[in-house]
LUMZAZA-463410 format. One record per residue (C-alpha): z, y, x. Coordinates in steps of 0.5 Angstrom, whole numbers, padded with zeros to 4 digits, always signed. Each point is the difference from the previous one (the first is absolute). Layout:
<pts>
ZYX...
</pts>
This chain:
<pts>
+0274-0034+0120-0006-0004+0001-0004+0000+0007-0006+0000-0004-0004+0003-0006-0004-0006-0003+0007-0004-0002+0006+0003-0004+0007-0004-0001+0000-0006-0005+0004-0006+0000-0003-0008-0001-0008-0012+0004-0004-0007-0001+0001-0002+0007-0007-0004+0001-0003+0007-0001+0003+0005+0004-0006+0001+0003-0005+0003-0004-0002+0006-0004+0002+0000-0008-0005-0001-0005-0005+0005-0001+0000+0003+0007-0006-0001+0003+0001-0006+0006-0002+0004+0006+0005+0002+0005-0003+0006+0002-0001+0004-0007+0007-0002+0000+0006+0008+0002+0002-0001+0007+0007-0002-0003-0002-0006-0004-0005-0002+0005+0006+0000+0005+0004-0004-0005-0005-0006-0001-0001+0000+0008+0007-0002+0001+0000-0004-0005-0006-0004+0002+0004+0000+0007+0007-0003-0005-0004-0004-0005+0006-0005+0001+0006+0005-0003+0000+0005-0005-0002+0007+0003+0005+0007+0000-0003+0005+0001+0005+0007+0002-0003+0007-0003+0005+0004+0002+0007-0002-0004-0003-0006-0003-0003-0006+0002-0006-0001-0005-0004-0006-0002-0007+0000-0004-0005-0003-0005+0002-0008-0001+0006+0000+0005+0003+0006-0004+0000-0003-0007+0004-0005+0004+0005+0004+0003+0001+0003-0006+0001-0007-0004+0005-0003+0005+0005+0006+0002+0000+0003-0007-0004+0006+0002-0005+0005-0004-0007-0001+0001-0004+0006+0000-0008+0002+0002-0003+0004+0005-0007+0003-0002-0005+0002+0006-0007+0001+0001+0000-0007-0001+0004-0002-0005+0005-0001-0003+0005-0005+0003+0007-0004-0002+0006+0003+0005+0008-0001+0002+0004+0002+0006+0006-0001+0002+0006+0005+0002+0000+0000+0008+0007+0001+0000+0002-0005-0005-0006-0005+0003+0006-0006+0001+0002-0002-0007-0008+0000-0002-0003-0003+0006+0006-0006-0002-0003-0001-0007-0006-0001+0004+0003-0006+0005+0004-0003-0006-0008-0001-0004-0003-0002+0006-0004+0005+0004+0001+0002+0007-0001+0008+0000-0004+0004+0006+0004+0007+0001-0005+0005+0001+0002+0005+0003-0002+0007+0001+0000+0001+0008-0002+0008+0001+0003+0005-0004-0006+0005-0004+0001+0005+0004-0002-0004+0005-0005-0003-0003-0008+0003+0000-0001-0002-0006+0002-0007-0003+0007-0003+0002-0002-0006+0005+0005-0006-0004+0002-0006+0004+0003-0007-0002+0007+0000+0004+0004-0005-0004-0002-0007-0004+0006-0002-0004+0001-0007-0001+0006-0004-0002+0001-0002+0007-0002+0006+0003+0005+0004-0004+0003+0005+0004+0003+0006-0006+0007-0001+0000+0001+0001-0008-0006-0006+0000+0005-0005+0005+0006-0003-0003+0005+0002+0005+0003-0005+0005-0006-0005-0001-0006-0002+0003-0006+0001-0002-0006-0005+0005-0007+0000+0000-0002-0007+0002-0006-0003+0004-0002-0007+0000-0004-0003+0004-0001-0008+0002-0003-0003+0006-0001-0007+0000+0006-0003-0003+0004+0006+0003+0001+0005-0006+0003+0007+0002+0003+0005-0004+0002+0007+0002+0002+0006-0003+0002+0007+0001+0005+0005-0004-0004+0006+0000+0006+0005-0001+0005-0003+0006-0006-0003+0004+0003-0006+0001-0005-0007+0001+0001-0006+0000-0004-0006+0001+0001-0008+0000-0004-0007-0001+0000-0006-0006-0002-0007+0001-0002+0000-0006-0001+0003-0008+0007-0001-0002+0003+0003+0006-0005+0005-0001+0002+0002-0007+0007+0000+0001+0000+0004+0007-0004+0005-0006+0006-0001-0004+0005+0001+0004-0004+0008+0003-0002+0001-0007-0006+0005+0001-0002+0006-0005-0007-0002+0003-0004-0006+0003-0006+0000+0004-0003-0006+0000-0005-0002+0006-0006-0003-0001+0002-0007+0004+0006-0001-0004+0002+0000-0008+0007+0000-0004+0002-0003-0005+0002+0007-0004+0003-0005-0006+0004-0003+0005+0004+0006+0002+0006+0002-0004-0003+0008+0002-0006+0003-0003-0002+0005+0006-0007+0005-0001-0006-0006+0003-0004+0005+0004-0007+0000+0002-0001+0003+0006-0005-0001+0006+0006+0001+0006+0001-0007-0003-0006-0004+0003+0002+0004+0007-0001-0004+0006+0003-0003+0006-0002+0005+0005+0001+0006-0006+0007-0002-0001+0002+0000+0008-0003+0006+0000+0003+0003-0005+0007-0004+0002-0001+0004+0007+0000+0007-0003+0008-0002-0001+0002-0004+0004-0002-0002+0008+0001-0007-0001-0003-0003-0007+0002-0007+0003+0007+0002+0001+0000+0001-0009-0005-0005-0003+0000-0008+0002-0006-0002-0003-0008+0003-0001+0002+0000-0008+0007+0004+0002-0005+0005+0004-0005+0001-0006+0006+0001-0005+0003+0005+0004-0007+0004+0001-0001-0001-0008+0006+0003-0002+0000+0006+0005-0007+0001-0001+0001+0001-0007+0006+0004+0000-0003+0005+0005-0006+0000-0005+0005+0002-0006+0003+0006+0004-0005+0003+0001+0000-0001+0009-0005-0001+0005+0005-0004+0004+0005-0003+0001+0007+0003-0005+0004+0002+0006+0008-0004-0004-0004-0006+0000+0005-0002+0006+0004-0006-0002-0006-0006-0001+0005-0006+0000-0002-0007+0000+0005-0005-0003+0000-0007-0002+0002-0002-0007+0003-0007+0003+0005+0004+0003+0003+0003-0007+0003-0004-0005-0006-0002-0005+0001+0002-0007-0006-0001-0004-0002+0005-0006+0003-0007-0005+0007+0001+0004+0000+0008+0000-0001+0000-0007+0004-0005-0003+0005+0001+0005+0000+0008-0004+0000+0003+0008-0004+0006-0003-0001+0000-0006+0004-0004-0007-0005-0001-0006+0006-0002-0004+0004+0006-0004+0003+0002+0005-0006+0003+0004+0003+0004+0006+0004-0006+0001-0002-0002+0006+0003-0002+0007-0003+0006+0003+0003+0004-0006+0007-0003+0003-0002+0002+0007-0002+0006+0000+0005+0005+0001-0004+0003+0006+0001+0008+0002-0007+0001+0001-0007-0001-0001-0001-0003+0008+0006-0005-0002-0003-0002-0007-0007-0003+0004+0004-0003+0005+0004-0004-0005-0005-0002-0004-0004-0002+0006+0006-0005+0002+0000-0003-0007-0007-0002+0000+0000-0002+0007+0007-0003+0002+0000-0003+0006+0001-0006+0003+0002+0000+0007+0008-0001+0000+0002+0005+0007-0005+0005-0005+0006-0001-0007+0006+0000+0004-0002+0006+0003-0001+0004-0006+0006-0004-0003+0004+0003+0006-0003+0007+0000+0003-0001-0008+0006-0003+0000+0002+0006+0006-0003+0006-0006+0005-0004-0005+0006+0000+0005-0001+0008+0000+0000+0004-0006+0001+0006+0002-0005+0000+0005-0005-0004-0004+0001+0005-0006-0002+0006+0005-0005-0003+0003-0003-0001-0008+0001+0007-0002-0004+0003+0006-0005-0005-0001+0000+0002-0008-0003+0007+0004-0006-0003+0003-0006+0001-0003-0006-0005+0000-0001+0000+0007-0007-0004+0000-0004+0003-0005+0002+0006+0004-0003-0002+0006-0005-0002-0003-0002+0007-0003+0002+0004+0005-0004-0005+0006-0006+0000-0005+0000+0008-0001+0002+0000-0007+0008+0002+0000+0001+0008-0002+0006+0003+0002+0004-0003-0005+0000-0007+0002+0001+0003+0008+0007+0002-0003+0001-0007-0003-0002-0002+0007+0006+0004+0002+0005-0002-0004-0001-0007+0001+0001+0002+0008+0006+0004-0002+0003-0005-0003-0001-0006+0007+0006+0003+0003+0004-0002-0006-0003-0007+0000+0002-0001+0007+0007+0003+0000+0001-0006-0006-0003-0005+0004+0004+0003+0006+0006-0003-0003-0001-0007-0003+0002-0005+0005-0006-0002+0005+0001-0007+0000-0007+0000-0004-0007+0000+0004-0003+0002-0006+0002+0006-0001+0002+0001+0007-0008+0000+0001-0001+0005-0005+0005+0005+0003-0005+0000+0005-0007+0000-0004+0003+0006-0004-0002+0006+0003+0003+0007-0002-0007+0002+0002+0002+0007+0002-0005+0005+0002-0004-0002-0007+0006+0002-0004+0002+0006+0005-0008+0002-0001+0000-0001-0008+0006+0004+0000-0002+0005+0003-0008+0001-0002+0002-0001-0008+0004+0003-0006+0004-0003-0003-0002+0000-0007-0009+0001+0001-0005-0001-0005-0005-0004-0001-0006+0003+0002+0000+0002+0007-0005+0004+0001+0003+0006-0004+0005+0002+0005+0008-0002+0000-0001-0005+0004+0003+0001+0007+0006+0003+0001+0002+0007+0003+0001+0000+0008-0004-0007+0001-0006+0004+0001+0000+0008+0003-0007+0001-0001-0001-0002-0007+0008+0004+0000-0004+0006+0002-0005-0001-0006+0005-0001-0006+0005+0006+0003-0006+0005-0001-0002-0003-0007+0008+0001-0002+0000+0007+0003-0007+0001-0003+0002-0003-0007+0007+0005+0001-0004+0006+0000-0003-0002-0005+0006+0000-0004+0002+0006+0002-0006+0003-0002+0001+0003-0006+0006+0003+0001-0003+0003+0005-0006+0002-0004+0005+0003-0006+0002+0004+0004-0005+0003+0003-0004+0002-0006+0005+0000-0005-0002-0006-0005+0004-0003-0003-0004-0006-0003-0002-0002+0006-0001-0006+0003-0003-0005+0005-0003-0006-0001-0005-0006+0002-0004-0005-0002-0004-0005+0002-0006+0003-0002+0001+0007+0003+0005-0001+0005+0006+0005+0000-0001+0007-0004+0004+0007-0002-0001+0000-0009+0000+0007-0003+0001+0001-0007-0006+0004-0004+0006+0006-0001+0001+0001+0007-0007+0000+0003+0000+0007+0002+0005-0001+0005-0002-0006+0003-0001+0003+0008-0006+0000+0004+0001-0005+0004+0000-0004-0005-0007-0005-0001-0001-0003-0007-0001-0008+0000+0000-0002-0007+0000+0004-0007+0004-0003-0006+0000+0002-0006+0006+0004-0001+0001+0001+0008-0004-0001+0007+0003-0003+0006-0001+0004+0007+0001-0003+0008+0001+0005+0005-0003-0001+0007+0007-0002+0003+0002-0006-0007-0008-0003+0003+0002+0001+0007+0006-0004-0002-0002-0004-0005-0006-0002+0006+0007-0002+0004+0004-0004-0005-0007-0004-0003-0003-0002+0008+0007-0001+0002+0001-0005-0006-0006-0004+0002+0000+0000+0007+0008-0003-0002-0003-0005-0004-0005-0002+0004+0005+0000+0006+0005-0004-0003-0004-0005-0004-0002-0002+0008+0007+0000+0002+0002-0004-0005-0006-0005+0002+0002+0000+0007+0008-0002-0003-0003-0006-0003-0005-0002+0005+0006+0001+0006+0005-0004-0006-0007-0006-0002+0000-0001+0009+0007-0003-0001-0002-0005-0005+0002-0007+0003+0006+0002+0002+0000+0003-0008-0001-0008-0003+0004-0002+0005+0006+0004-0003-0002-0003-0007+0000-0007+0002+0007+0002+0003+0003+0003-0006-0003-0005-0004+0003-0005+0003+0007+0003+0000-0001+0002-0008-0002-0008-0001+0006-0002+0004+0005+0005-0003-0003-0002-0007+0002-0007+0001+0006+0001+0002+0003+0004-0006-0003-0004-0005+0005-0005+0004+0006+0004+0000-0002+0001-0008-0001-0006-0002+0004-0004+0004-0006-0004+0003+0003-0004+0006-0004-0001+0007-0002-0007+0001-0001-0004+0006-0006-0005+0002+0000-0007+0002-0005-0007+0000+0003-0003-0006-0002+0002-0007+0002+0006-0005+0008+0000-0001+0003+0006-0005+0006+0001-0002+0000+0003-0007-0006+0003+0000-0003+0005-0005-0007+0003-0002-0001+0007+0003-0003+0002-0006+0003-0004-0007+0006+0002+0003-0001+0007-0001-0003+0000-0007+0007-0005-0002+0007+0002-0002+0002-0007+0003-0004-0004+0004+0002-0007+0003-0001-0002+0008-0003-0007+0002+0001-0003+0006-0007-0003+0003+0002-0006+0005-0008-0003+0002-0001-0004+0005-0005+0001+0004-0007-0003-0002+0004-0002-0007-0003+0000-0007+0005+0002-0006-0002-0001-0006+0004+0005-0005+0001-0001-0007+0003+0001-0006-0001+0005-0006-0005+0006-0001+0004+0007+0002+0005-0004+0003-0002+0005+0007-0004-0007+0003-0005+0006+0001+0004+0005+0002+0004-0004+0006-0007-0003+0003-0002+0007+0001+0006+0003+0002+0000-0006+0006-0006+0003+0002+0001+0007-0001+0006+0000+0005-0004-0004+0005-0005+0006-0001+0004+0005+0001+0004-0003+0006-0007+0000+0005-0001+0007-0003+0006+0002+0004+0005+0001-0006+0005-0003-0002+0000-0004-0006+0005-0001-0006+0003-0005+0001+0009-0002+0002-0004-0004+0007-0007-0003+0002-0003-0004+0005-0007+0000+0000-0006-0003+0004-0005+0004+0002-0006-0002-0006-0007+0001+0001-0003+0000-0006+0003+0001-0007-0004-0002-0006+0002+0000-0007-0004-0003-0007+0005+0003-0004-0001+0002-0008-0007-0001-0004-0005+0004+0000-0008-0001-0001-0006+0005+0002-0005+0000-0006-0004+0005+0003-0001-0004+0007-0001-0007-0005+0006-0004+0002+0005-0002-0005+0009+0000+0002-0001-0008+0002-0007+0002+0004+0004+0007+0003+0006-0005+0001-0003-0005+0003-0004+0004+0005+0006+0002+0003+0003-0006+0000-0006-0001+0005+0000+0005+0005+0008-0001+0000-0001-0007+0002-0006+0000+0004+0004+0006+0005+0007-0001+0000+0003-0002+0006+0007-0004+0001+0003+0008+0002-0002+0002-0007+0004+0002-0007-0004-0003-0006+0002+0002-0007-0002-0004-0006+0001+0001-0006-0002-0005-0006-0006-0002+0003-0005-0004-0004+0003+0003-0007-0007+0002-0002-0003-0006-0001+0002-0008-0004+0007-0002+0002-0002-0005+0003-0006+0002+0004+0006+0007+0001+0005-0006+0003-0006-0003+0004-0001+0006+0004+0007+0003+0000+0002-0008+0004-0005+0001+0004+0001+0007+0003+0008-0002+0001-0003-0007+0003-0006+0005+0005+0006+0006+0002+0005-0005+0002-0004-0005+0004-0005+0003+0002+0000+0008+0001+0008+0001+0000+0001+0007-0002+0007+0001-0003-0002+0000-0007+0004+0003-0007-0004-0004-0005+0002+0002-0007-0002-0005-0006+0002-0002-0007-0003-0007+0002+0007-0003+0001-0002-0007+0001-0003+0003+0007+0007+0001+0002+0000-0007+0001-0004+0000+0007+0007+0003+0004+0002-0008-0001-0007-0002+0003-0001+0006+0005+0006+0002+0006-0002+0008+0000-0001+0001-0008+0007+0002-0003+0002+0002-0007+0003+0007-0002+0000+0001-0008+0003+0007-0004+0006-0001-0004+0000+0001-0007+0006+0000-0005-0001-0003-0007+0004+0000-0006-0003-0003-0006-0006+0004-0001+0001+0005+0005-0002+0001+0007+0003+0005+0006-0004+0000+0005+0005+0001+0007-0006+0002+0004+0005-0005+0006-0004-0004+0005+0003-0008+0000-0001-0006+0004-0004-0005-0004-0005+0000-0005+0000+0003-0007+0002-0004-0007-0005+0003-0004-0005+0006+0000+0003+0003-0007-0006+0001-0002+0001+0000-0008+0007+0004+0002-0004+0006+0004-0006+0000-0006+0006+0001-0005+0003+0006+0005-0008+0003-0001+0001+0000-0007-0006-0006-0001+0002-0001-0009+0005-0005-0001-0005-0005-0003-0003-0001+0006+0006+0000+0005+0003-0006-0005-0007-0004+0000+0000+0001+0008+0007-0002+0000+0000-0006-0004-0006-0003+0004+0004+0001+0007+0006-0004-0003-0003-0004-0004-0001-0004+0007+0003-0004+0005+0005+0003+0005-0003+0000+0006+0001+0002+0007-0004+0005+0004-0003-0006+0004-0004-0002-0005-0005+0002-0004+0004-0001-0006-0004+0006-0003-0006-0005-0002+0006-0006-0002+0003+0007-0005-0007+0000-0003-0003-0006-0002+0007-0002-0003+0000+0006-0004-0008-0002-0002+0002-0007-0003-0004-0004+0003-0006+0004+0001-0004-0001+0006+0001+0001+0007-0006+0004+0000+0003+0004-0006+0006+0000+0003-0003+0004+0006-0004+0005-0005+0006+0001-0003+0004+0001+0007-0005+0005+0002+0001+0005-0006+0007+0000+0001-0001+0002+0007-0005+0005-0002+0003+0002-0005+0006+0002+0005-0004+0002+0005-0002+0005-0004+0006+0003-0003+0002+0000+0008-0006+0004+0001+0001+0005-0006+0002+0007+0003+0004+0002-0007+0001+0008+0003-0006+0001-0001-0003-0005-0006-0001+0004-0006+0003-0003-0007-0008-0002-0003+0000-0003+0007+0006-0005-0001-0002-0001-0007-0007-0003+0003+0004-0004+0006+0005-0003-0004-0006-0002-0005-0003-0003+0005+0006-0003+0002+0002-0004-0006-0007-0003-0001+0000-0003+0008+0008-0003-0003-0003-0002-0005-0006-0003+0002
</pts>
């Protein structure tokens, strides 16, 4: 039912013109009705976000806006015509708003709800509308709009000196944080790692946004450019000390930024109330996983054929949605203080040892319900009775979680601190039980909220509502008898409220006491004054019911949001104990073992990828003995596993200061620092920089910042260029990370003769992949050996791809038509200029070249997913380069 009479229901914006009146309306705001006027004044005061305005069950949009809304969520524009003209109009349903507001967001719009905040009774004339929500991709707080389990920030960047501070705010769980960079690189990777939906950028700072791996909404907004003493004093609205929480006048400007604007966004004068955990950390005190790590080492995401393939996918057996959260929290930002790992592998390995008491502790966490978004709606004065009742299951189900964290043996610290952290917050489960139904509707202001005997005056007001309606319904018996009309009856409406209906045929008996309410076309309808005096009863009552119990629910709610910090305490405490258990299942399932650390290098016994494993009907374990500060170069054929070991090598570090344990039959780990990985090609076209540019910029950032504590893994590096300028680069790299950075290395590479270098080099050391060949057949044992490879079998793993077989014999002919040759050497070239007869050396060269490119690109060729035009025109190329 619409609230107002200028404006009927319709469904359907260019978002730069929100704000002003439709073509052939005249542009004065005055000649405008009330309502359109209200309109285009909040939308001039939200100019930055696409307006919907509530008129009654939709939210309406107008004019230009309209047609966008229509566009983009597939709606039907319809028109409204006035005194002043006719205009294009859309609405959205109120009930169903989430799934359109979600269209909205994914097209780039920030939506204002307008809602309507009197009733039309209430109001004397046009119903007064206000702004209480502005929804942004980092503002989300609708639960159908919010992935479950998962974070979603708003970030704020803000730079003072060389100091650069980011902050950001999960609007729906109330957390904040807030660190500080040295530098962009760290910026960038900081950004990475919280993967923000919106970022506000201040005006002393800037992002290179082609250098994230995340495309978060760039937001304009006029908190960003707040200053020192406007930060302080929006920090002290929330907590005592803001000295206490930010280090830096840029920490302090972040942190003011992102409050600002999420009060902004919900609509509230001052600070939002579950804001409690404002929390500084220090990036240097994670393990640092930059975006170029996170991607290629597929922690998250698998852009392969196997798309859900990821470590995370393997990990998450998590019960609940606090678990999933926290376990992708400790996957970004592994630790790397060794009392903090061992003490979650303690906690672990204790949930490992007790599968009755793990499993337990599992099925009551199974029953909890997202316990910060919760809170959050309940601090915020948005939970209805509904999520109160989820409140209380979770709370029900604390006492299980205790009774099986009771029973494992207590020799581990963290999970003796959170026997201690897990509160059963009684009084708040004993209140919500007492106060609610159990099964309540969604509305709260109509009643069937509160539960009978919690409150007696509200008892009072529904007992004489019963008695009423019971009277009512004894009624017409009653009436029958006393007049002998069998057809009659006793009804209601909204309209004319509760009534006595006589057929036409029977009027001549109807008594005298009966008063005529209503005439009907075969029939009229009568009240007596004893069914008014009643009816007066029953409706007061109702409404004074009503009334009664929506305000004893606010009360419940505001008793319940007063427990707030305890509340968020409790979820960082059962999501803590979900991660653990989590981990310590996907241990006892996968067979994954405890490893321990030491100041040597990585040591593992049969170790497997965690991820491939999984997806393989078999899969070979490799041991992995680097000393620390080593080099070692690996080779041997392409799909040989040389990939797959270098990533499951660093995927078990990953995982042990994680706090799991990995799968492997033994590890001794050192505590790294760092890992970096320049793993497979990639270009990015749009950003300007082509695969050898993209390779050797990461290159650059790995050996400008790894440390003698860091992991590094190399993969073919300098293949994008002419292989001697590719060899150049690739010896140096190896030179420069042995004698001057020192960081444990896998370096992978088809240039054999730079496994020579072991020779001249104490920490460079050979491991090659094993291949068995039987004339022209090759199997590839996926085993890691001692020593350098015989041969890459190029021409063998061409001919397995299906290359045509004139190609793979001309290849063939060309390897062998040169002199048997060492990996030392560059025997390679030596092939080549014998092949040529007598060419010259720079020929030599030239064909040298084409040869490796040609090869370089076969490697680079993703034949899953090359379309047979595509291979056709590739294997063109191909004999061309051979032939040249």
């Amino acid at each position: 039912m619409n609230a107002d009479s200028d404006a009927s229901g319709g469904v359907g914006v260019d978002a730069d013109a929100v704000t002003g009146p439709p073509d052939g309306m005249v542009d004065v705001r005055e000649e405008l009705t009330p309502m359109l006027s209200q309109y285009f004044d909040l939308c001039a005061e939200y100019e930055d976000a696409l307006l919907l305005f509530q008129n009654g069950d939709f939210y309406q949009t107008y004019c230009e806006a309209a047609a966008e809304t229509a566009r983009v969520c597939e709606l039907t524009l319809t028109e409204r015509e006035d005194s002043t003209g006719t205009y294009p109009m859309a609405g959205i349903p109120v009930d169903n708003a989430a799934t359109y507001v979600e269209r909205l967001l994914d097209s780039g719009y920030r939506v204002a709800i307008a809602e309507q905040v009197e009733t039309p009774e209430e109001a004397s004339g046009l119903v007064d509308r206000a702004v209480t929500q502005v929804v942004t991709p980092g503002t989300v707080l609708d639960d159908e709009l919010l992935g479950t389990g998962t974070k979603n920030y708003v970030a704020a960047v803000r730079r003072v000196g060389e100091t650069r501070a980011v902050a950001a705010v999960d609007a729906a769980t109330g957390e904040c944080l807030v660190t500080s960079v040295a530098d962009d690189a760290s910026l960038a990777a900081e950004l990475d790692r919280l993967t923000p939906a919106e970022l506000l950028v201040g005006p002393d700072a800037s992002v290179d946004r082609e250098a994230l791996s995340v495309s978060p909404m760039a937001t304009d907004h006029e908190a960003a450019g707040m200053s020192d003493d406007e930060a302080t004093e929006r920090l002290e609205s929330y907590v005592s000390n803001p000295d206490a929480v930010v280090e830096s006048d840029a920490e302090r400007r972040a942190c003011g930024t992102v409050l600002a604007y999420a009060e902004w966004t919900q609509g509230d004068d001052g600070p939002l109330e579950y804001v409690t955990r404002i929390t500084h950390y220090d990036p240097r005190e994670a393990l640092g996983l930059d975006a170029t790590a996170i991607r290629s080492l597929e922690l998250f995401e698998n852009r392969g054929a196997g798309a859900s393939e990821t470590l995370f996918s393997v990990l998450d057996e998590t019960a609940c949605a606090l678990g999933r959260r926290a376990l992708d929290g400790w996957l970004r930002r592994p630790l790397i203080d060794r009392e903090a790992i061992e003490a979650r592998h303690d906690a672990v390995a204790a949930l490992d040892d007790d599968a009755l008491a793990r499993e337990e502790i599992r099925a009551a966490l199974a029953e909890v319900y997202d316990l910060e978004r919760l809170t959050g709606r309940v601090s915020r004065g948005r939970a209805n009775a509904r999520d109160l009742r989820s409140l209380g299951a979770t709370l029900d189900a604390v006492p299980d979680v205790l009774a099986g964290l009771s029973a494992v043996a207590d020799d581990a610290a963290r999970l003796d601190h959170l026997r201690e952290r897990i509160d059963p917050l009684d009084e708040v489960r004993n209140l919500i039980d007492r106060a609610i139904q159990p099964d309540p509707p969604v509305e709260v202001t109509e009643g069937g909220v509160i539960r009978e005997g919690f409150d007696e005056e509200l008892d009072d007001l529904r007992a004489t509502e019963r008695e009423g309606r019971a009277w009512v319904a004894d009624l017409e018996a009653r009436e029958r008898e006393r007049t002998g009309i069998d057809s009659l009856s006793v009804g209601h409406n909204q309209v004319h409220g509760y009534y006595i209906e006589v057929t036409d045929p029977n009027l001549d008996r109807v008594p005298d006491d009966y008063t005529r309410r209503q005439t009907l076309k075969n029939a009229e309808r009568f009240y007596t004054p004893e069914l008014k005096q009643r009816e007066d009863e029953i409706l007061g009552a109702a409404e004074r019911a009503d009334s009664l119990e929506y305000e004893r629910f606010r009360e419940v709610r505001a008793s319940v949001a007063e427990e707030t910090d305890l509340l968020q305490a409790l979820a960082d405490a059962l999501a803590e104990l979900d991660a653990l258990a989590t981990l310590a299942t996907v241990a006892v399932e996968r067979e994954y073992v405890r490893p321990t650390f030491h100041d040597g290098g990585v040591e593992i016994e049969a170790g497997r990828h965690p991820v491939v494993e999984e997806t393989q009907a078999r899969f070979v374990p490799n041991d992995a003995a680097l000393p620390p500060g080593s080099v070692t170069l690996v080779t041997g054929p392409n799909m040989s596993g040389k990939s797959t070991y270098m990533r499951q090598v660093a995927l078990v570090v990953v995982l042990a200061q994680v706090g799991s344990f990995v799968p492997a039959d033994a590890a001794r780990l050192p505590v790294v620092d760092r890992v970096f990985t320049r793993v497979g090609a990639s270009d990015d076209i749009a950003g300007g920089q082509s695969t050898f540019m993209r390779e050797m910029t990461e290159l650059t950032s790995i050996l400008h910042e790894a440390t003698p504590a860091s992991l590094v893994l190399l993969d073919e590096v300098g293949r994008g260029t002419s292989t001697a300028d590719g060899r150049a680069i690739a010896r140096a790299t190896v030179e420069f990370l042995h004698d001057e950075v020192g960081a444990t290395t896998l370096f992978a590479t088809h240039y054999h003769d730079l496994t020579g270098l072991a020779s001249a080099h104490e920490g460079v050391r050979n491991l090659h992949f094993a291949a068995e060949r039987d004339g022209d057949d090759v199997t590839f044992l996926h085993r890691v050996a001692e020593g350098p490879a015989s041969s890459s079998y190029g021409v063998e793993v061409a001919r397995l791809a299906g290359v045509p077989d004139p190609v793979v014999e001309r290849a063939r002919g060309l390897v062998d038509s040169g002199d048997e040759t060492t990996p030392e050497t560059n025997g390679h070239d030596e092939r080549v200029q014998a092949t040529l007869d007598g060419a010259t050396a720079a020929e030599a060269t030239t064909a040298d070249d084409a040869l490796d490119d040609v090869a370089a690109t076969l490697r680079e060729t993703d034949l899953a997913t090359t379309t047979p035009i595509e291979a056709l025109t590739l294997l063109a190329e191909l004999q061309d380069r051979v032939g040249e």
